[in-house]
C-alpha positions as a Python dict, from the first residue, in 0.01 Angstrom:
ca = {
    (1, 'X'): (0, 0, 0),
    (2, 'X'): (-272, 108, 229),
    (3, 'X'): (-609, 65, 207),
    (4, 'X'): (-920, 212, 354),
    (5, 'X'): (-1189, 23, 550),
    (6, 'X'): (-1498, 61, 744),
    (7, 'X'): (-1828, -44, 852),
    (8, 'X'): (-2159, 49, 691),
    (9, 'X'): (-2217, 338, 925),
    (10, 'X'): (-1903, 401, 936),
    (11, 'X'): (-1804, 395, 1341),
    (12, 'X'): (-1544, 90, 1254),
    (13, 'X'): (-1289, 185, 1040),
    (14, 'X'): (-858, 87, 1026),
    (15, 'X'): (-603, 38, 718),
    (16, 'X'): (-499, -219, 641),
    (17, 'X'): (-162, -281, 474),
    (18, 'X'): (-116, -486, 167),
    (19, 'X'): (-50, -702, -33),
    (20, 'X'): (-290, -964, 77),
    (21, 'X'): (-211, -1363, 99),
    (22, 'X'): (-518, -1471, -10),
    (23, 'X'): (-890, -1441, -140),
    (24, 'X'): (-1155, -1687, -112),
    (25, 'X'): (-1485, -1746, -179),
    (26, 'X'): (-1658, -1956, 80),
    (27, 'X'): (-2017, -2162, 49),
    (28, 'X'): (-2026, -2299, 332),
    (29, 'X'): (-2340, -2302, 519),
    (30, 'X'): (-2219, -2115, 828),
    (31, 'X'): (-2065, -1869, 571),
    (32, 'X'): (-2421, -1839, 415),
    (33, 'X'): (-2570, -1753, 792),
    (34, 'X'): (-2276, -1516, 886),
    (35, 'X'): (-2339, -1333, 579),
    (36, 'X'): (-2686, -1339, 436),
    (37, 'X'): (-2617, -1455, 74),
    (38, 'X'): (-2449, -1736, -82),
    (39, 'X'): (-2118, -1700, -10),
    (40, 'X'): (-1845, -1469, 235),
    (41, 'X'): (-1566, -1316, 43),
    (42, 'X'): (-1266, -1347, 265),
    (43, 'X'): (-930, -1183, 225),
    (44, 'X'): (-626, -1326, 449),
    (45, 'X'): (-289, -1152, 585),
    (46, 'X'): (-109, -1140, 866),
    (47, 'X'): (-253, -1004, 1207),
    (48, 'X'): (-11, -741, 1218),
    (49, 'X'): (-108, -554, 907),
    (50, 'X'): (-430, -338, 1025),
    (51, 'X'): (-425, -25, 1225),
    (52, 'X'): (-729, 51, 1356),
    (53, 'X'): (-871, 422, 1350),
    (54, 'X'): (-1270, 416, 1507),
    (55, 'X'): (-1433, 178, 1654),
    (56, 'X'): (-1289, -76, 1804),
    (57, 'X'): (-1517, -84, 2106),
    (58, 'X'): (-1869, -144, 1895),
    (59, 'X'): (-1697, -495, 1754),
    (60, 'X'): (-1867, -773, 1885),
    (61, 'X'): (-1722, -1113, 1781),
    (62, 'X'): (-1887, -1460, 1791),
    (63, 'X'): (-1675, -1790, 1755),
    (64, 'X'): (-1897, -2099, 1711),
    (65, 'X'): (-1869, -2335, 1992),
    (66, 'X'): (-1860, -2614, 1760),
    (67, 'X'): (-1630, -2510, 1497),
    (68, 'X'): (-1264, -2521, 1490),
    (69, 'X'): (-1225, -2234, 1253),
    (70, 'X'): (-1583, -2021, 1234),
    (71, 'X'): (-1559, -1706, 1366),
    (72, 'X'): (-1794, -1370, 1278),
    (73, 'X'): (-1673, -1071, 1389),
    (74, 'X'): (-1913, -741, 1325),
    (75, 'X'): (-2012, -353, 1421),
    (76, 'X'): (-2295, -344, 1693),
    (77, 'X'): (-2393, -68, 1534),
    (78, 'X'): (-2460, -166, 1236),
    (79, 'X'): (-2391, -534, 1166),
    (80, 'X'): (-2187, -542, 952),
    (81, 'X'): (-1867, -761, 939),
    (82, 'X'): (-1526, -625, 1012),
    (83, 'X'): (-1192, -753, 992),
    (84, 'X'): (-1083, -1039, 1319),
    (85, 'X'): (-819, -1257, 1379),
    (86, 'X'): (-827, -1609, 1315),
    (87, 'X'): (-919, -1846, 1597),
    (88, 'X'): (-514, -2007, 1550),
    (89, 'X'): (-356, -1624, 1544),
    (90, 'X'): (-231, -1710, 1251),
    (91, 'X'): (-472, -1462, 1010),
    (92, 'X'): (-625, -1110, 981),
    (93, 'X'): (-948, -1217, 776),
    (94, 'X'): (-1053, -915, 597),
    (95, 'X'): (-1429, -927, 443),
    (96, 'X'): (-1424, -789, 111),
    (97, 'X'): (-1704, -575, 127),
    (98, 'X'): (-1542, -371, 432),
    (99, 'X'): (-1271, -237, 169),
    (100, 'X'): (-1315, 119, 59),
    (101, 'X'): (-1029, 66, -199),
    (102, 'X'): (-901, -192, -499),
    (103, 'X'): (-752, -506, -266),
    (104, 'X'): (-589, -568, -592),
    (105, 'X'): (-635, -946, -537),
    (106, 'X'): (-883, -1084, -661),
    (107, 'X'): (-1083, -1440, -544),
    (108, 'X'): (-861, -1780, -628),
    (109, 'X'): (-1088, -2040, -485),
    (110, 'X'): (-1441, -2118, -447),
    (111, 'X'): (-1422, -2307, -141),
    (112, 'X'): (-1720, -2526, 5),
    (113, 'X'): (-1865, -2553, -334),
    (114, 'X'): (-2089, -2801, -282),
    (115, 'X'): (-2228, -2644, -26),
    (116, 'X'): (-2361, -2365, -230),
    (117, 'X'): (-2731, -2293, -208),
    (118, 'X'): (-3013, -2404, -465),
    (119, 'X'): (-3062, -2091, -582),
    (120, 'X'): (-2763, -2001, -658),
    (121, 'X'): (-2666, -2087, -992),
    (122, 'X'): (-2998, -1997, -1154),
    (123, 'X'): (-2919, -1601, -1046),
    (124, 'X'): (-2547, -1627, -1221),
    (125, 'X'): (-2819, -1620, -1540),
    (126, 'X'): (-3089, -1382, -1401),
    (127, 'X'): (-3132, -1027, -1579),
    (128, 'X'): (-2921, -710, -1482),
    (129, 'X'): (-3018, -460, -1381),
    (130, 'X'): (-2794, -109, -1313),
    (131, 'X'): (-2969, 8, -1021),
    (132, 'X'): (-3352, -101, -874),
    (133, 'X'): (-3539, -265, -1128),
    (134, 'X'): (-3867, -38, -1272),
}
């Protein structure tokens, strides 16, 4: 199984091959920084599984100092987050939102939990809306 991937504007793109390890859901606060919202959504595999087609040049990536682990890899062109390898070697972490196509995993942790932000259990219960509200 391949699947499609790419960038907002589309300049970063690769396939990656499946099936996936893993799926998370992470709180953390650097997670919350890196991505704007309350959580990333982070799919593992191993580093040899993506080929990549466009691109490659415009990534910029940006491993915190500090951190063992944290690592935010993204388009220049766009900014938004592509695919890196961990700081070990040892994963590909995918960002959900960069798949065109069904991962068909789906999330099996919410990790960091209590690091989630005040807000965000109140919107689990906010109103719905298809598109732009009126």
């Amino acid at each position: 199984m391949k699947i499609n991937g790419s960038c907002l504007c589309g300049k970063v793109s690769s396939l990656i091959t499946g099936p996936f390890e893993r799926f998370y859901q992470c709180y953390c606060d650097r997670c919350q920084k890196k991505t704007g919202s309350a959580f990333a959504s982070l799919i593992f595999t191993s580093p040899d599984k993506i080929e990549w087609l466009s691109g490659q040049k415009l990534i910029k990536r940006f491993d915190l100092p500090n951190a063992e682990r944290f690592s935010n890899c993204f388009c220049t062109e766009c900014g938004s987050q592509v695919p890196y390898i961990s700081r070990n070697g040892e994963f590909l972490m995918i960002p959900a939102g960069y798949l065109s196509d069904n991962p068909e995993i789906r999330p099996a942790a919410n990790i960091f939990w209590d690091e989630r932000p005040c807000w965000f259990d109140e919107g689990q219960t906010a109103k719905t809306y298809s598109t732009y509200p009126e």
